[in-house]
Each structure stands twice: as structure tokens, then as C-alpha cells.
C-alpha positions in Angstrom: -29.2 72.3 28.5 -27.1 70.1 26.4 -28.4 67.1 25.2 -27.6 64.2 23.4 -27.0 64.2 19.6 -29.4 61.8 18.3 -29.4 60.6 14.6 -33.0 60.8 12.7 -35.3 57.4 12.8 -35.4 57.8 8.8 -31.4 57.1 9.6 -30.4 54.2 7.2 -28.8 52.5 10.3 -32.0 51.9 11.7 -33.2 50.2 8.6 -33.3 46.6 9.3 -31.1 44.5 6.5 -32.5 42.5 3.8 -32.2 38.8 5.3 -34.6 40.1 8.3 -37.1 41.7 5.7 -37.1 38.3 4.3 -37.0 36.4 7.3 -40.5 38.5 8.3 -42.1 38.4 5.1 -41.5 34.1 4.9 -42.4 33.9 8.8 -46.1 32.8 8.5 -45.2 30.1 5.7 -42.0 28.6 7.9 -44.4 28.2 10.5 -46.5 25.9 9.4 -44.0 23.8 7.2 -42.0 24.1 10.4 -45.0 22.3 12.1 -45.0 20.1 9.4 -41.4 18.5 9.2 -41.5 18.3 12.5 -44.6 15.8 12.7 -43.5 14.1 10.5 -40.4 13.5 12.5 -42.0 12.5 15.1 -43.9 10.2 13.3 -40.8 8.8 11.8 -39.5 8.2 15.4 -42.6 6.6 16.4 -42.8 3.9 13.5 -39.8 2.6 14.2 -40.2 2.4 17.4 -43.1 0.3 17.5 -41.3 -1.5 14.3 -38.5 -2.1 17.0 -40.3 -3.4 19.5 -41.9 -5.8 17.5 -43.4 -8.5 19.1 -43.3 -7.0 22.6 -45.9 -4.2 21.3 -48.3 -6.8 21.3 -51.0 -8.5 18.6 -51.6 -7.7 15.0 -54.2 -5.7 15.8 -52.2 -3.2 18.3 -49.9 -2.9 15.5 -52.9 -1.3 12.8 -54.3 0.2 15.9 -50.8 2.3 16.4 -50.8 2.9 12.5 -54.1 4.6 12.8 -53.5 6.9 15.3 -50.3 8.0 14.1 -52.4 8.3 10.9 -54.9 10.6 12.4 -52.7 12.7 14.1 -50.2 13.2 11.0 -52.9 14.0 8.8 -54.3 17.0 11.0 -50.3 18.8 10.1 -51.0 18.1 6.2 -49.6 15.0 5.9 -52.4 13.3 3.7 -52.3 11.5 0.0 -53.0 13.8 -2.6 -51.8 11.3 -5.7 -51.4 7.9 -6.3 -48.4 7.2 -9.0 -48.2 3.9 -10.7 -45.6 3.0 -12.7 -44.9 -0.2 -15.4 -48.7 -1.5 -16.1 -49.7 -2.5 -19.3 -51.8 -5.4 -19.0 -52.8 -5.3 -15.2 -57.3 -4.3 -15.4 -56.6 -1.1 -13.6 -59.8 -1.5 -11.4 -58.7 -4.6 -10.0 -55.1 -3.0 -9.3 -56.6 0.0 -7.2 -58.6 -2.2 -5.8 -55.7 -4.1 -4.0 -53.5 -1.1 -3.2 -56.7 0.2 -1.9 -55.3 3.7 -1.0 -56.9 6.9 -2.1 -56.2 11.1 -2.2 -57.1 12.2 1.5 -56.0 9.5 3.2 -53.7 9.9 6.1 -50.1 9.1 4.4 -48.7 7.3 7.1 -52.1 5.2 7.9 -51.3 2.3 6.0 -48.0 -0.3 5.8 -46.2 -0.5 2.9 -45.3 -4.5 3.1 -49.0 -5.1 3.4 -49.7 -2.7 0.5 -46.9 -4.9 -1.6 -48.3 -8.2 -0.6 -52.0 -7.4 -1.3 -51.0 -5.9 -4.9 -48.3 -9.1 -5.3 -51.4 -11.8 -5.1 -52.7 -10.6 -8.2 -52.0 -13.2 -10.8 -50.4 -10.2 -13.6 -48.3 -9.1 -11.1 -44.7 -10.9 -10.2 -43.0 -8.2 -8.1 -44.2 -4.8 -6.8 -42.7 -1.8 -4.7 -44.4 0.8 -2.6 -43.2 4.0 -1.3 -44.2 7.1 0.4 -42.7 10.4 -0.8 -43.9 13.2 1.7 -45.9 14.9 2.0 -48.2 13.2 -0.1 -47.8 10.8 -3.0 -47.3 7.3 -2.8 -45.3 5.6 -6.2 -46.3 1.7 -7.0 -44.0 0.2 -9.2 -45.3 -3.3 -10.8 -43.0 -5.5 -12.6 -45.8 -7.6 -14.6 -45.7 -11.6 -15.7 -45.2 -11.6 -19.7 -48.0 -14.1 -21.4 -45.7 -16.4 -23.0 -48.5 -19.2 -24.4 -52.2 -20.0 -24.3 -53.1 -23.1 -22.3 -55.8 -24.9 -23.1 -56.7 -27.5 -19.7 -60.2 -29.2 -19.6 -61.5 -27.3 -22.0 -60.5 -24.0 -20.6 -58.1 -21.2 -22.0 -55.6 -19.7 -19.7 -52.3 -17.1 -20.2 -49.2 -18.5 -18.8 -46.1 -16.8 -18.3 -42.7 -18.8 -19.7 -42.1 -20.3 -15.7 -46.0 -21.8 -16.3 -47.5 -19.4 -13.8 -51.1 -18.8 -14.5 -51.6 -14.8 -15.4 -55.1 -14.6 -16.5 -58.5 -16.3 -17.4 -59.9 -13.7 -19.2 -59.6 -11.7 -22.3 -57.5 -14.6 -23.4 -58.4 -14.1 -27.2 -56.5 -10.7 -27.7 -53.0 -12.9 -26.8 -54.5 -15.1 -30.0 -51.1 -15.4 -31.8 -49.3 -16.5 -28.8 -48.5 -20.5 -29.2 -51.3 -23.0 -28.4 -50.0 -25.6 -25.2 -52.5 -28.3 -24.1 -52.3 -31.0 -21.4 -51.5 -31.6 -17.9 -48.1 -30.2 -16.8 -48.1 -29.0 -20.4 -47.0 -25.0 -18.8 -44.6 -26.1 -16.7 -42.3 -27.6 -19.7 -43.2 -25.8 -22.5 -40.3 -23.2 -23.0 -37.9 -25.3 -23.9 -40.0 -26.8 -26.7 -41.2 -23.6 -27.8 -38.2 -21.6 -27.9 -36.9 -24.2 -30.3 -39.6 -24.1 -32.7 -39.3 -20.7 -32.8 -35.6 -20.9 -33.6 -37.1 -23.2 -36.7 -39.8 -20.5 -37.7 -40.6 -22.8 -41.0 -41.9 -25.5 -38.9 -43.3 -22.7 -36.1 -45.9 -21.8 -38.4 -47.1 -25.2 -39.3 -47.9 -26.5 -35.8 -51.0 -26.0 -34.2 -51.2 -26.8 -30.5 -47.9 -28.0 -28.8 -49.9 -31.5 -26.7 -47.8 -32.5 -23.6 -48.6 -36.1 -23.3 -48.6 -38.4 -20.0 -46.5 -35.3 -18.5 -43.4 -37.4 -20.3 -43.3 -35.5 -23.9 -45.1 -33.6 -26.8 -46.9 -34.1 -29.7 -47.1 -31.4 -32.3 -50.5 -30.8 -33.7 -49.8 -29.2 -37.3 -52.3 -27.0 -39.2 -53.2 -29.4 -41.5 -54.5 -32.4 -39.1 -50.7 -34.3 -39.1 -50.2 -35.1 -35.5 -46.0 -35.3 -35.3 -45.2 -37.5 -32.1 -41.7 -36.3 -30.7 -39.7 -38.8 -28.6 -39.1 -38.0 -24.6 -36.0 -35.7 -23.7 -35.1 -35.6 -27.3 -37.2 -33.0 -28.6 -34.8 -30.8 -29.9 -32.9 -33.2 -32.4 -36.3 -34.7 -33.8 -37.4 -31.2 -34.7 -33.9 -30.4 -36.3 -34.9 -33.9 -38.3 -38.3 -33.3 -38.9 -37.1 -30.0 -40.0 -34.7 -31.1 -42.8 -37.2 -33.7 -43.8 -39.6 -31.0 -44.6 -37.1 -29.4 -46.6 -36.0 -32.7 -48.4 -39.4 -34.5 -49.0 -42.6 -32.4 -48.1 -43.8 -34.3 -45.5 -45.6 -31.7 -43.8 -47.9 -31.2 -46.9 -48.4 -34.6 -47.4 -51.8 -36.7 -46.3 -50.4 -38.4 -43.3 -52.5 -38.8 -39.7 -49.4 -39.1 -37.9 -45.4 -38.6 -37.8 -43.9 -40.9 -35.3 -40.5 -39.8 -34.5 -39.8 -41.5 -30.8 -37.9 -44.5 -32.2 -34.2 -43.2 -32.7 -33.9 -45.9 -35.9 -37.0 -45.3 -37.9 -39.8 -42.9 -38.8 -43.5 -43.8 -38.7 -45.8 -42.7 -41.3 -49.7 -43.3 -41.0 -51.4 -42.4 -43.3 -54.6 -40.7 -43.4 -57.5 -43.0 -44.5 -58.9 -41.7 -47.4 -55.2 -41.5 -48.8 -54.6 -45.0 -47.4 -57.0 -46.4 -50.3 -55.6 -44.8 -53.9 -59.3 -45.4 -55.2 -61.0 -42.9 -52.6 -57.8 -40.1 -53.1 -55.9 -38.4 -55.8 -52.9 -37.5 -53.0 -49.7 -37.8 -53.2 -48.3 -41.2 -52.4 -46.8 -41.6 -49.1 -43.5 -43.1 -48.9 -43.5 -46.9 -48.0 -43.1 -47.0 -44.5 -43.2 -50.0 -41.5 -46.4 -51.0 -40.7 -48.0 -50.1 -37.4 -49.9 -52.3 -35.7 -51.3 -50.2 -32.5 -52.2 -46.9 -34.7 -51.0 -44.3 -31.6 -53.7 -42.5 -30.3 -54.3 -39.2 -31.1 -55.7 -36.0 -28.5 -58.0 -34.0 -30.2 -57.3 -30.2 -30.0 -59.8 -27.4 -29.7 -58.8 -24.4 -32.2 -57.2 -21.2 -30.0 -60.0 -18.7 -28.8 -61.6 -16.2 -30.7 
């Protein structure tokens, strides 16, 4: 009997080709990232649906409801946090920070809202703008944009950082931001860069002043290191400091024994003289130069020295 020719099973035709040796060998880790992608799909499809519907889903509370079971059921396919990146803090206290995003490794990835994330870490007082972001499967990236401490404000007898739009950015730790320009007075943040950015454009008179002291919310008063109070008019500041400046450079009259510099009246300078050097028996200074008299000596804030 005559059968059929058949070709050996070691025959290189029933080998199976590479691709499928692969495909096998790679089938029980596809599997389960297969699982994976898709839940996460899903989950996908369901956030925005119930972002879709918005108010129709119902209260605030169905909403966080929703969040945590979609939470719950994408964290049983893998889809947990395992890190936590943050990115541009320098001066933000790091416990108070994690504190507000308030999200930590193991938690389900998509259990929490991103906006409410942003909002929470927005209300601290360092922070002026902040991102949030999930990158599956499991990291979530905070970006902060922090406020810079422009000047020290000294209110009531208090020391606050502001930023240069007079936004409060911290109570504490004030005295490491020591070399940062002294403001004082009410609505003294608020209108200080203007002032201060000039004087620092004039760094020779920059590092004679003191305390910058808003007065009456109207104008300034420069408190200089060595007691002279120089009393700049309103809206004008820029020209008396360019004066001021030149008469510094002229006559000295920053080192000279004076109380006060008044410089609001566009026609003349006031000089007062301090009183010891007011009576030529009780000082050895230098004489002041004749000046107007002044019948209603201005008064004059006294300014605490910076924190140290």
C-alpha cells in the first residue's frame, strides 16, 4: 500500500517564524499592560463624561463620590502613584507644600482632581501660579512658579516679605531676606517699587537710606543710616532723589548733622538741624548751611532697625 509522502516534523517548514516566537515569549507581559491601557481608557471615557455632564451629575459631593470609585477601580489594574515630582521651589517650607498637594505613592492616580490640587497649592502665600499633571501610570509633576521677596515691611511693629506687586509672601524666617530694602507704613507695599527701583538706579544714595516710610498713603520719607529723615514731595519722587542726589555730590549733605531734609517744596530746601549741632557750644559739627527757618518742625516716624 502506497501512502502519502510525508515530510519529517524536525522539517524547517514546521518551525514557526521568529515574530510568533516573540509574540509567545512577550504574551504574559502584553496581557496585563493590555489590561492596563485599557482601564485606563475607560477611565479616560468616564472622566469626561461626568466632566460633560456637569451640573446634571448632580452635587459636589457626587462628583468626589464618582472620582473615588473610578479611583478604586483603576488602582486594582496598576494605576497607582508611585512618585511625586515637583519642580521650581526654592523658598516654599516643603512640609507645608506636601501638605497642600496632599497626594502620596499608593494612592489611586486618578482619585484626586487636578484643579482642586492647583487651587489648594495656589493659596499658599509663596506660591503665585501652579500646574498639576498626571503622567500614567504613576507620577504626578507640580510645577510652582513662586512670588520673589522684593522688600521687608515692617506694619505695627511686625516684619513681613512682600513681593514687588505688595503681596504678602511670608511672616516667618524674615531675617535671612535681611539685605532686602526696609518699607514701613500703611499702603507702604503697594507703592514701593517705583521708589525703590529708583534708588537703586542711584546705588550712592541706596546705601545711605534706611527704611523707605510711606506717609499718610500720599508719599515717602527716607530714613538714612545716620538718623537724617529726607522728606520727598508727593508724585515727585523721582526728580527730588536725582536732586538730593547731586546735592550729596556737591555739598555732603548726607554726612552732615541735620534731623531732617525737606524737599516737598519745588522752590526751596529745608534744613533742620539736629539739636546738639543747632547750638555751636554743645557741637564741634560741621556748620549747616543757612537755611529758612521752620516754624512747625515736621514730624518724624520712628523706625525699628530690620530683623535680626
Amino acid at each position: 500500500m502506497s501512502g502519502v509522502k510525508r515530510s519529517p516534523r524536525t522539517s524547517v517548514k514546521d518551525r514557526p517564524s521568529g515574530w510568533r516566537l516573540a509574540l509567545r515569549r512577550q504574551r504574559r507581559l502584553l496581557r496585563p499592560a493590555g489590561w492596563v491601557a485599557l482601564a485606563s481608557i475607560v477611565a479616560l471615557l468616564i472622566l469626561f463624561v461626568v466632566h460633560a455632564a456637569g451640573p446634571h451629575v448632580g452635587s459636589g459631593k457626587t462628583l468626589i463620590s464618582l472620582r473615588e470609585r473610578l479611583g478604586g477601580l483603576t488602582a486594582a489594574s496598576g494605576l497607582r502613584v508611585t512618585d511625586v515630582v515637583i519642580e521650581g521651589r526654592a523658598n516654599t517650607p516643603e512640609s507645608m507644600l506636601r501638605a497642600a498637594i496632599g497626594i502620596r505613592k499608593g494612592d489611586p492616580i486618578l482619585g484626586f482632581s487636578l484643579d482642586d490640587t492647583r487651587a489648594t497649592i495656589e493659596r499658599i502665600p509663596w506660591i503665585e501660579h501652579a500646574t498639576v499633571e498626571r503622567r500614567l501610570p504613576g507620577t504626578v509633576v507640580v510645577n510652582l512658579q513662586e512670588r520673589r521677596p522684593y522688600a521687608i515691611w515692617q506694619n505695627q511693629g511686625k516684619f513681613v516679605l512682600v513681593d514687588r506687586t505688595g503681596q504678602v509672601v511670608a511672616d516667618q524666617d524674615v531675617a535671612q531676606f535681611r539685605r532686602l530694602p526696609l518699607i514701613v507704613g500703611l499702603g507702604a507695599p503697594g507703592a514701593a517699587a517705583e521708589l525703590l527701583d529708583a534708588l537703586r538706579d542711584r546705588p550712592a544714595l541706596e546705601e545711605k537710606v534706611q527704611a523707605s516710610v510711606r506717609v499718610g498713603e500720599r508719599r515717602w520719607n527716607l530714613r538714612m543710616t545716620n538718623g537724617t529723615d529726607v522728606m520727598l514731595p508727593e508724585a515727585h519722587e523721582v526728580v527730588a532723589l536725582d536732586r538730593l542726589a547731586q546735592l550729596q555730590q556737591e555739598h555732603d549733605v548726607l554726612d552732615r548733622p541735620l534731623a531732617a531734609i525737606d524737599m516737598r517744596l519745588p522752590d526751596r530746601l529745608v534744613f533742620r538741624p539736629k539739636p546738639e549741632a543747632a547750638n555751636p557750644e554743645a557741637s564741634d559739627s560741621a556748620v549747616v548751611p543757612p537755611v529758612p527757618p521752620v516754624t512747625t518742625p515736621p514730624t518724624v516716624p520712628v523706625v525699628a532697625k530690620k530683623p535680626t
